[in-house]
C-alpha positions, 0 to 999 in steps of 0.5 A: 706882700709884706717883708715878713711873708717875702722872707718866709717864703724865700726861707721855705723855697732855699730849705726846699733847694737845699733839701732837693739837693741833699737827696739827689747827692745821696742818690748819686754817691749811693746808687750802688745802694739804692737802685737794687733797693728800688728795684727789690721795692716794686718787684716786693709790691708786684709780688706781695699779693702772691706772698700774701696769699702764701701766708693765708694757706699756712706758709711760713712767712720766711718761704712765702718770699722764698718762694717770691724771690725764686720766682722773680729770679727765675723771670729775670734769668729767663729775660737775661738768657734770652738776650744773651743768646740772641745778641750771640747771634746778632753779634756774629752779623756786625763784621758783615754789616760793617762790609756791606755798610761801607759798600753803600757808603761808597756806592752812594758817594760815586753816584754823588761824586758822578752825579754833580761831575764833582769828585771832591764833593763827598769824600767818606774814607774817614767816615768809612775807617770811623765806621769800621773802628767803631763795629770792631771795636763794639762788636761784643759790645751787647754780650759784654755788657749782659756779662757784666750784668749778670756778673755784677753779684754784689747788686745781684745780692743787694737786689735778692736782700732787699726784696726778701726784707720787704716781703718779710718785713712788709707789715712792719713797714706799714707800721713804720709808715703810720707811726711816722706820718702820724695821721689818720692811720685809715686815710694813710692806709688808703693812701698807701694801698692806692700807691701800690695798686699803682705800681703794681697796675704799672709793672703788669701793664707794662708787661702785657704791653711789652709782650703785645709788641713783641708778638706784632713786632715779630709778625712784622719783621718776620713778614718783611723777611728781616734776619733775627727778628724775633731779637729786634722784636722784642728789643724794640718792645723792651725799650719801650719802656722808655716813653719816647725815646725808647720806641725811636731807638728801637725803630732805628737799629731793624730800619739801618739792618734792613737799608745794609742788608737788603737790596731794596729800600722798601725793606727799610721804608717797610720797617719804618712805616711799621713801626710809626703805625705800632707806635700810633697804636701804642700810644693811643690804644694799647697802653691807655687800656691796658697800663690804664689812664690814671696812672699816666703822667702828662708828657712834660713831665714824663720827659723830665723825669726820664733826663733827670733819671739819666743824669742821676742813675743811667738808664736804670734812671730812665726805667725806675723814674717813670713809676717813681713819678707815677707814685708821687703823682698819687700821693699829691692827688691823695693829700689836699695841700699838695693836689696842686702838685698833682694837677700839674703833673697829670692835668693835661692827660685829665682834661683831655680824657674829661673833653673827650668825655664831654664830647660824647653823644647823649643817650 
């Protein structure tokens, strides 16, 4: 390689660095912004069709997304009241939980201490006072923070803002679009509407997922008689919105309530297996078929962009990086310089499916 190409190549990945930091600084001291903005833009696409249909009955385009926003919000409501009431409750169960938590704590380390005939083998005050400060100390914890959610009327307004601008504005949009990326207005427009059948195919599906495992998560945990099941039902299938770590999480909180409250470890060891089984299913039936494969992104790479998610934005990160990988997947499996990109973004999950493919029978 000659010094010329050396040079020009470390100039494109230093312009490359430069520019990829300059943009996540901005997504960091502008998140106030930006992430109703991002939120506003997929629940615009989700919502589009609808509006669309609106105009094509002789709505004014204005009360078409009224109409979208007031339905949105409506949803949201709906999700947030259920959360807030049930956390009510669940809240109101923390001081006991704390109690018999501490009771096991001290159960399990006399029978260790007597077991091993060594009293200083296992000395959990500290633990216990740890435990007790830190119950007291978060037991509205899940309430306060849904208070200060739906407090939060700056980003409330921000969100209803931007996602009426979009719905409004969406043809002029597209044009800004076509004007800026100056190409083939028809490739652009194909490789437009491709993203957003992926996004909006992502928010549905993710939705009927959700709701398939709350439905099991329910049935289960009211099976095994665990109290408020229906909160840890659907609080486990919320967050399995984040891949990986959210179905862990959200396994672990009806396992430790059913250990603290129960007096069998069958309820736990129940809760446990329950959830490994739901998650197999998950992972290899229900969300393949319903959220569909060509939107998935390989796990690497999913993983990577739910930490980087995390640093920049939070758990909004978490939630809004798993689309915004899914749309930048398409657009590089849509553009020849840039397929490269693409295949290693999605590559395993293709040539498993295309294995697997090949592994069937002839007819």
């Amino acid at each position: 390689m000659s010094t010329q190409s050396s040079k020009s190549l470390l100039f494109r990945w230093a312009s490359f660095l430069v520019i990829a930091s300059l943009i996540v600084y901005i997504m960091i001291i502008g998140r106030s912004v930006i992430i109703p903005l991002m939120f506003a833009g997929f629940v615009a696409v989700l919502f589009s069709p609808v509006s669309t249909w609106l105009d094509n009955n002789k709505f004014p385009r204005w009360l078409s997304s009224l109409i979208c926003l007031i339905a949105a919000l409506v949803v949201i409501s709906g999700i947030i009241t259920f959360f807030y009431t049930q956390s009510k409750n669940f809240t109101g169960d923390l001081e006991t939980l704390g109690d018999s938590l501490n009771k096991l704590i001290s159960d399990f380390s006399e029978w260790l201490n007597e077991t091993t005939g060594n009293q200083k083998l296992l000395q959990l005050d500290t633990l216990q006072e740890a435990l007790g400060a830190l119950l007291q100390g978060n037991s509205n914890m899940i309430t306060q923070g849904l208070a200060q959610a739906t407090a939060s009327f700056i980003q409330i307004l921000l969100f209803m803002t931007f996602l009426v601008s979009f719905l409004i504005y969406r043809d002029a949009i597209l044009k800004f679009l076509l004007m800026a990326l100056n190409g083939n207005d028809n490739h652009i427009k194909g490789i437009i509407l491709k993203v957003k059948n992926v996004v909006r195919n992502y928010i549905i599906g993710i939705f009927l997922v959700i709701g398939v495992l709350a439905f099991f998560n329910s049935i289960a945990l009211l099976a095994l008689g665990i109290e408020h099941a229906i909160f840890f039902a659907v609080f486990a299938a919320v967050l399995n919105i984040v891949p990986f770590i959210g179905p862990l999480v959200g396994s672990i909180f009806p396992a430790i309530f059913a250990l603290v409250m129960k007096d069998s470890l069958w309820y736990p060891f129940g809760v446990i297996l329950y959830f490994i089984v739901i998650q197999s299913f998950e992972s290899y039936l229900i969300t393949p078929h319903i959220v569909g494969r060509k939107v998935s992104v390989n796990p690497m790479f999913t993983i990577l962009a739910i930490f980087i998610g995390n640093m920049i934005w939070g758990v909004a990160g978490m939630i809004l990086f798993i689309p915004l990988t899914a749309m930048l997947k398409q657009i590089f499996d849509e553009v020849d310089h840039l397929k490269p990109y693409g295949y290693i973004m999605g590559g395993m999950n293709e040539e498993k499916s295309q294995s697997n493919s090949n592994d069937q029978p002839a007819t």
